[in-house]
C-alpha positions in Angstrom: 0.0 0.0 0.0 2.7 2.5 1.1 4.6 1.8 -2.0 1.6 2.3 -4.1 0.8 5.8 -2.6 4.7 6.6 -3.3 4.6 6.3 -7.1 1.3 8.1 -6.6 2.9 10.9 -5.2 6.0 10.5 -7.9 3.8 10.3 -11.0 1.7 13.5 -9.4 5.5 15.8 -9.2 6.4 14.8 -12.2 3.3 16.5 -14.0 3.6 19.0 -11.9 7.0 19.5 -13.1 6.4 19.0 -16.7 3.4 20.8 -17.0 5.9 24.2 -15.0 8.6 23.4 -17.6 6.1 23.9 -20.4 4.6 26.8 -19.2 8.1 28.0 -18.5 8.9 27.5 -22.3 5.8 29.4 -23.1 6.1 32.8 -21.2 9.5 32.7 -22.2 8.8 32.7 -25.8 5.8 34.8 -25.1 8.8 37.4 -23.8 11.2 37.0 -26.8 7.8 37.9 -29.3 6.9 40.8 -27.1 10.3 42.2 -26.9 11.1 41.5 -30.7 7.7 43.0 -31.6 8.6 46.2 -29.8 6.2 45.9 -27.4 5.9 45.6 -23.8 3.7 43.4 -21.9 1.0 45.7 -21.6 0.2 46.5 -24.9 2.2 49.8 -25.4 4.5 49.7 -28.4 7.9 50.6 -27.8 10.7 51.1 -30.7 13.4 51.1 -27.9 13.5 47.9 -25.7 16.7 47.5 -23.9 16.4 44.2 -22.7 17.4 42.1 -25.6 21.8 42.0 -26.0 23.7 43.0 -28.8 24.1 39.7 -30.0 20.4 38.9 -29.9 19.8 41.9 -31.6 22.1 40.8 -34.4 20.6 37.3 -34.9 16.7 38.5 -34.9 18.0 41.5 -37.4 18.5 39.1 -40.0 15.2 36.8 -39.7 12.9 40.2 -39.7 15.3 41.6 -43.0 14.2 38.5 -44.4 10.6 38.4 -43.4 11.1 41.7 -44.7 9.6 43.2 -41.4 10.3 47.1 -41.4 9.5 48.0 -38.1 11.0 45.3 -36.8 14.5 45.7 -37.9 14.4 49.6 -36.6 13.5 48.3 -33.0 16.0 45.9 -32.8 19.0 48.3 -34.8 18.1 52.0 -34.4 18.7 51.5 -30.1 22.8 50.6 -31.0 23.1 52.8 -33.8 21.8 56.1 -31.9 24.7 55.1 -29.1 27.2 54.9 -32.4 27.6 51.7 -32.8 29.5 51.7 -36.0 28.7 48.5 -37.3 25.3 49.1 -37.0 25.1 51.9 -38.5 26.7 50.8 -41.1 24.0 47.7 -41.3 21.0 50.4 -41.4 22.8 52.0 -44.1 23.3 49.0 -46.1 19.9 47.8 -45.7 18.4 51.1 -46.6 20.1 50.6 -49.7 18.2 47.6 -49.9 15.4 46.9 -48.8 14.5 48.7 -45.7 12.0 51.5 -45.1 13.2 54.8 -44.0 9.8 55.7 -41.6 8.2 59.0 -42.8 7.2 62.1 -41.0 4.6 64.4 -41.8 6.4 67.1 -42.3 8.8 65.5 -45.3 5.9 63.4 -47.3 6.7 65.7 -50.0 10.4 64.7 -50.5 10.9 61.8 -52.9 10.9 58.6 -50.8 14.3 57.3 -53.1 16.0 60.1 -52.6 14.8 60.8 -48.8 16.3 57.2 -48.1 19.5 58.2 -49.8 20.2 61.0 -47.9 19.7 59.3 -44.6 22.4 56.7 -46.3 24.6 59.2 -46.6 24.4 59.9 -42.7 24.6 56.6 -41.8 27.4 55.3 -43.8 29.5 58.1 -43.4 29.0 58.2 -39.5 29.1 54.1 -39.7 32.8 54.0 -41.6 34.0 57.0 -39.2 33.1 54.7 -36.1 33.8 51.2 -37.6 36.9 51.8 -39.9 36.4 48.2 -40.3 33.0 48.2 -42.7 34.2 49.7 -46.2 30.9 48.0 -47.4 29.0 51.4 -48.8 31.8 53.4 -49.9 31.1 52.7 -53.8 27.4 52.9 -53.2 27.6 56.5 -51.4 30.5 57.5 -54.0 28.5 56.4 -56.9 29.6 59.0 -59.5 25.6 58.7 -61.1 24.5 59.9 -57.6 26.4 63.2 -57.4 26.5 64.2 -61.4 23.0 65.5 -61.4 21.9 69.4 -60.7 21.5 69.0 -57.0 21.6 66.6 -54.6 18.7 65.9 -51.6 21.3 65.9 -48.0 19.5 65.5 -44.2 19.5 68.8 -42.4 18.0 69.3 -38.7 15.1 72.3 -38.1 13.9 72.6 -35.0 15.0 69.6 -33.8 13.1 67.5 -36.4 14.3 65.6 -39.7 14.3 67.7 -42.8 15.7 67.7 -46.1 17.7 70.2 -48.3 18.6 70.2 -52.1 22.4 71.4 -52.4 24.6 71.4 -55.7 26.7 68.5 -55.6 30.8 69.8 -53.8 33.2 69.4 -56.0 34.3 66.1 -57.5 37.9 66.8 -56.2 36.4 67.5 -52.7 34.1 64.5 -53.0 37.6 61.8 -53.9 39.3 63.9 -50.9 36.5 62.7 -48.5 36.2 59.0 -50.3 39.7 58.7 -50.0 39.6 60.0 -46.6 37.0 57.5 -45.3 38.8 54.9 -47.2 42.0 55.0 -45.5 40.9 55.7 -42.1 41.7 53.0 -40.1 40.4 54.5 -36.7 37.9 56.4 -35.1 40.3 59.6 -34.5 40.6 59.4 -38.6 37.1 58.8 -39.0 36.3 62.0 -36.6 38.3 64.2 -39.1 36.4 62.2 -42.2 33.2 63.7 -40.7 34.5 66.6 -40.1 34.8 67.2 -44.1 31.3 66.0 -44.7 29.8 68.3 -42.6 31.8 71.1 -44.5 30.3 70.0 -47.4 26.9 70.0 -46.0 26.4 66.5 -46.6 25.4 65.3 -42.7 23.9 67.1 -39.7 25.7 66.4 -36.2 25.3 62.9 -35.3 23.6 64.2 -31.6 20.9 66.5 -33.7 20.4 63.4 -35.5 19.7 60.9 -33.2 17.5 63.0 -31.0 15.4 63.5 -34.3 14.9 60.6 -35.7 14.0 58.8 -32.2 10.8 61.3 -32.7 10.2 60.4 -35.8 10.5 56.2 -35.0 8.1 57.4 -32.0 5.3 57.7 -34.4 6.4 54.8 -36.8 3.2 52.6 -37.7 4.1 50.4 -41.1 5.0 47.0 -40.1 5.9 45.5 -43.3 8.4 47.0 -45.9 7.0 47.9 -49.1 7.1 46.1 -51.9 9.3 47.5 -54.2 12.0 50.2 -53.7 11.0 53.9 -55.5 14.1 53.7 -57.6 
């Protein structure tokens, strides 16, 4: 009798236990969604989550490019890239090249989306290569000689502390090889410093600070989930 009532007892822990582990399992991926999604557990949407780590950042990054989810891929990237993370920037940059959305604000729904994405390319490789010498990746796109041969060019400038966009005549070509070459060779973040320096001369990028502050406004307000289909260019 007493060793009946014992495996009782055992059989009665160990579905307790397994039926814990699997709910275990289940918040826990219930977490992950919620903190991938950009949303807390009450319902608020968030673009800013701190809880996931670099490297799980990384590794979701490349299953939302894929999926092709826009919103996404700004809440998991955009938190390392406003502390200037290099390589991250440099990421955005690429996949804005691609693929990725650049979100919208009311106030610049007149620009042309191609060449509003472009500019913010422009910021983002350039401050990418400056603070990851190691990423080379866009040079050739943002140096494209068919970008800057044209009557003006669209560049990112700060008003008011929001996003907005400026048509400029393209610098110089000599001044344009002096910054490619510039960003080319540097080989650390002092050089990179003094490659940003130069673009801002030119008027190509806004301070990186301005920047950041504006487009975590503009992210504030982003709504599309998915990317669109096609890219405007």
């Amino acid at each position: 009798m007493l060793l009946t009532e014992r495996i009782s007892w055992q059989r009665k822990i160990e579905s307790v236990v397994t039926s814990t582990r699997s709910i275990v399992k289940v918040c826990c991926g219930l977490l992950v969604f919620f903190l991938v999604c950009g949303c807390d557990l009450t319902g608020k949407t968030s673009l800013m989550q701190p809880s996931l780590t670099r490297e799980e950042r990384l590794r979701f990054t490349v299953e939302s490019y894929y999926k092709n989810q826009c919103k996404k891929q700004w809440a998991l990237l955009w938190p390392m890239a406003r502390e200037g993370d290099g390589e991250v920037l440099s990421e955005l940059a690429l996949e804005l090249g691609g693929d990725l959305e650049f979100p919208a604000s009311d106030s610049d729904m007149k620009i042309d989306p191609g060449d509003k994405a472009l500019a913010n390319v422009f910021v983002m490789a350039i401050y990418g290569m400056s603070k990851y010498p190691d990423d080379k990746r866009m040079l050739n796109y943002i140096f494209d000689p068919a970008r800057w041969n044209r009557g003006d060019v669209t560049v990112v400038s700060i008003r008011s502390g929001s996003i907005s966009y400026s048509s400029i005549k393209p610098p110089p070509q000599v001044l344009m090889t002096k910054l490619r070459d510039c960003l080319s060779q540097a080989k650390s973040p002092a050089a990179g410093d003094r490659c940003v320096a130069q673009a801002k001369e030119l008027g190509l990028i806004p301070d990186f600070s301005e920047y950041r502050k504006a487009m975590d406004a503009v992210l504030a307000t982003y709504r599309r989930g998915s990317c669109p289909s096609h890219r405007p260019w």
